[in-house]
N, C-alpha and C positions, 0 to 999 in steps of 0.2 A: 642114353644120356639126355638128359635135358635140354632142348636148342638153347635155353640163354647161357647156359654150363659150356658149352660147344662153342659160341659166338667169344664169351668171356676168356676161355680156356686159348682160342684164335689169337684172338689180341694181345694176353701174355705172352705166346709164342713169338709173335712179330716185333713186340718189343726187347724180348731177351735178346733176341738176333741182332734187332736195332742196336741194345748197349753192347754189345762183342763191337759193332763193324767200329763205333763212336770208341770203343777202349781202344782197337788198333790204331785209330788215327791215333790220338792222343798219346800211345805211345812210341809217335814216329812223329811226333813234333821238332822232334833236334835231327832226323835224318833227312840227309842232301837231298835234293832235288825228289821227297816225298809227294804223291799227289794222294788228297784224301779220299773214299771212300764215300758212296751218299746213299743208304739202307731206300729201295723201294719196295712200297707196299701197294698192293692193287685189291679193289673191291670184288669179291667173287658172288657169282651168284649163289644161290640154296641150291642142296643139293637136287632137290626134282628138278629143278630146271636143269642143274647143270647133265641131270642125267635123259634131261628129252622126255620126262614126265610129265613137264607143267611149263606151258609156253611164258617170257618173262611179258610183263605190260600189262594184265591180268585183273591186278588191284588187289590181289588175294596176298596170304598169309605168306606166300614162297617169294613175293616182292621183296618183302625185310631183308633179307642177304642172308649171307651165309657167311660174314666174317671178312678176313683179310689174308692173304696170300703173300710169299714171299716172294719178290723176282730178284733178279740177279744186281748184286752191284752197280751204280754207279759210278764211274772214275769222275773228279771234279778236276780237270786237266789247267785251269788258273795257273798263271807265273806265280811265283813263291818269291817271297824280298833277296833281293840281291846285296851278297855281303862279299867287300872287299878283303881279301886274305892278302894281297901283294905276292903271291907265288906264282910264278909260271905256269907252271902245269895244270892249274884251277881253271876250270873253262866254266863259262854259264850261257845258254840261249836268252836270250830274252825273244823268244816268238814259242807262244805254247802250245805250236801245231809240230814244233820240230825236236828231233831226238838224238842224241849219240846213238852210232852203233859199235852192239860188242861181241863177239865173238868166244862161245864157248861150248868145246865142242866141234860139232858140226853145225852148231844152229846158232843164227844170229839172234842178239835182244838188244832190247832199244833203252836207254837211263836218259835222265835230266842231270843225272849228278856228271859231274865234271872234274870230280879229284881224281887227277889220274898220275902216272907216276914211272920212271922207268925202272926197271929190274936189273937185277946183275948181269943179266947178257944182254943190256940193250931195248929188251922190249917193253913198249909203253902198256902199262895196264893199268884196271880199275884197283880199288882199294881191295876187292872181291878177288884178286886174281885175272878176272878174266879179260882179252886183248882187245883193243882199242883197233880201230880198223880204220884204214883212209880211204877216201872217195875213189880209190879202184878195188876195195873190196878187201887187198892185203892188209896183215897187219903190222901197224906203226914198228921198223926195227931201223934202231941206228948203232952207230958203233962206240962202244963204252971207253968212257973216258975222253972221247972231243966234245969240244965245245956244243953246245945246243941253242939257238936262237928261237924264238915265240914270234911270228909275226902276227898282223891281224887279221882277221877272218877263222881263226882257230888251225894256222898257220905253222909247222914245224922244218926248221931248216938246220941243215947241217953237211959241211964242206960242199957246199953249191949241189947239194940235195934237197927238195922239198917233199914234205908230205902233206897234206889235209885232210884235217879228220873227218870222217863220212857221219854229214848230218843229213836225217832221213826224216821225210815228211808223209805221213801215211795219207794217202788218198781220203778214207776217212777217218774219225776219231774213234770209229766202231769197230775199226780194222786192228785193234789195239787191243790187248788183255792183258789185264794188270798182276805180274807175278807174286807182288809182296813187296815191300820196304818199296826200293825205287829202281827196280828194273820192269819191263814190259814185254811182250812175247808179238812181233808183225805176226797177223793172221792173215795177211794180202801181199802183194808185193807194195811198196811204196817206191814214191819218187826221191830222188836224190837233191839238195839243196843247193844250191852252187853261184856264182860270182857276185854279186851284192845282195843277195836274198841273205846271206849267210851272217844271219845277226849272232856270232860267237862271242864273246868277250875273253878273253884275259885276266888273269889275277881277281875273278869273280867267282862265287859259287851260287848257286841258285836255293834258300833254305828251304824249309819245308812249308807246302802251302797251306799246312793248315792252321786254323784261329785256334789258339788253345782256347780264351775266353768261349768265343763261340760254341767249339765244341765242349767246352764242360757246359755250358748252361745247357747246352741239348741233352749230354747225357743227363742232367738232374732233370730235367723235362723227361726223359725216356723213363726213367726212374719211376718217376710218380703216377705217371702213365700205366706202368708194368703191376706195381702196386694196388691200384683203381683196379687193374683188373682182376686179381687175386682175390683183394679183397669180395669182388661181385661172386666169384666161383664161389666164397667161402659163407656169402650171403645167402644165395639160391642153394648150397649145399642145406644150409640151416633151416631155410624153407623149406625144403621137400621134407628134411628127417621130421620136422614139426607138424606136416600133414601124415605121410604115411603113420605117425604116432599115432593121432588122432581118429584114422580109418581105421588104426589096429583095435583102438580103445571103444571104438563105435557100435 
């Protein structure tokens, strides 16, 4: 194949990817406590170098590159606009180093979303099904049909019972892997959140952080992007067929 066919055919690749990650955010615009996605691309060397052929700094023809590389997502972990619902059970952090955690399964995961709800026996869960869990680990159960009081700090009381919901802060932001829509997977242990750190709200939900605006102008920039390079593939496709023509004809 021809390096600039290889290099061109690179860059359409990187871009198709790029408009996938840009379509999921934008179709998770209206979901709770969504964090967006951010496509990274890294410069790779030519392949002699990369294979220990041809040392890189050189000056020579294996300098030009070899294209672009896909690496792994980005999470853009940003607070998302805070919208008043008036319902109790609606929780929102405003600190966007911190998480719910949920329970399903055997294995905990971490949300930003906060609509949570109790069930016909009592126990607190997400929209998802899965349990809501308080700062010792259990999950949130109270008894159907009494009364339920919200206090502050993301605070649940009931007949001179309290609960608090376990808000969990990962050591790092790297220690986090993004499942989809807006739950998370701890890859470490994390720390626990507790007596005025615990920025909870009430009657708030956390929307999604992503810029519709924003990301549709990127995706029309990916676009044209993807485009540019097709059309090159289909450029240098025409150039070769018009030489090898020419060699046949000679």
């Amino acid at each position: 194949m021809p390096y600039g066919v290889y290099l061109s055919a690179a860059g359409a690749h990187a871009q198709s990817h790029r408009m996938q990650v840009l379509s999921n955010n934008l179709a998770n615009v209206a979901t709770t406590g969504f964090k967006p996605e951010e496509t990274v691309l890294q410069a790779r060397f030519s392949e002699m170098i990369e294979g220990g052929q041809v040392a890189p700094g050189l000056g020579g023809a294996d300098d030009i590159g070899g294209g672009v590389t896909i690496q792994p997502s980005a999470t853009q972990f940003a607070v998302g606009p805070m919208k008043k619902t008036g319902r109790d059970l609606d929780f929102a952090i405003n600190d966007e180093e911190s998480f719910f955690v949920l329970k399903r399964g055997d294995e905990q995961l971490l949300t930003r979303a906060g609509d949570f709800l109790f069930d016909s026996r009592g126990q607190m869960i997400n929209t998802s099904g899965e349990q809501v869990l308080a700062t010792d680990g259990s999950p949130i159960q109270i008894q159907p049909g009494v009364p339920v009081e919200v206090a502050a700090g993301g605070r649940i009381r009931q007949a001179g019972t309290t609960w608090e919901l376990m808000v969990a802060k990962p050591k790092s932001m790297g220690d986090v892997s993004h499942l989809g829509g807006n739950q998370f997977k701890p890859l470490a242990p994390f720390d626990l959140v507790g007596g005025g750190d615990r920025q909870v709200v009430a009657g708030m939900l956390e929307q999604s952080a992503v810029s519709p605006t924003g990301a549709m102008m990127e995706l029309i920039e990916t676009s044209r992007v993807y485009e540019a390079n097709v059309k090159m593939i289909q450029n240098q496709d025409s150039v070769m067929g018009s030489l090898i023509s020419r060699v046949l004809q000679a």
